[in-house]
C-alpha angles and dihedrals in degrees: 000000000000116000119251119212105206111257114216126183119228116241083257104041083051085046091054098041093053088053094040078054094050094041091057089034089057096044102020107032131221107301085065089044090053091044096051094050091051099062090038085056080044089053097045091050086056094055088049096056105032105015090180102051090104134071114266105235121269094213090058132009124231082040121106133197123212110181108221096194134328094300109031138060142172132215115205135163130214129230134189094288113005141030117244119207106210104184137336122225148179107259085224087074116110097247101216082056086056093051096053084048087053091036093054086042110059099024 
């Protein structure tokens, strides 16, 4: 059996995901929302397992993305023991726009 490193969501990151949730739920209804759900649980199942299956940013080093579906995408790092999921996005978002919000975040 593979090894599996904990994946823990920063405040923000938990903070994004919870309004990404109520955002689908509200336009899109439940069944989205489930849907979603499912392929980010999917994703995270993939970091634990193969942290290093995605690309590392090329904005910042130490920083991967793992794209959840066509329009959204985590970074996370990964440290000695566990993955950290620092934010999700839209991939629409102008990146450069994603890095100052992390930047003001966890400064």
């Amino acid at each position: 059996m593979k090894h599996r490193l904990k994946v823990f969501h920063s405040k923000f990151a938990e903070r994004k995901l919870r309004l990404l949730l109520d955002y689908i739920e509200s336009e899109w209804g439940s069944k989205s929302k489930s849907s979603f759900f499912s392929k980010y649980s999917k994703s995270i199942e993939q970091i634990s397992t193969h942290p290093r299956s995605c690309p590392e940013s090329e904005y910042k080093s130490g920083l991967f993305k793992c794209v959840v579906t066509k329009q959204t995408s985590v970074l996370y790092r990964i440290n000695e023991d566990s993955v950290e999921i620092i934010t999700l996005f839209d991939n629409r978002q102008n990146q450069n726009e994603v890095f100052e919000e992390i930047k003001n975040y966890f400064a």
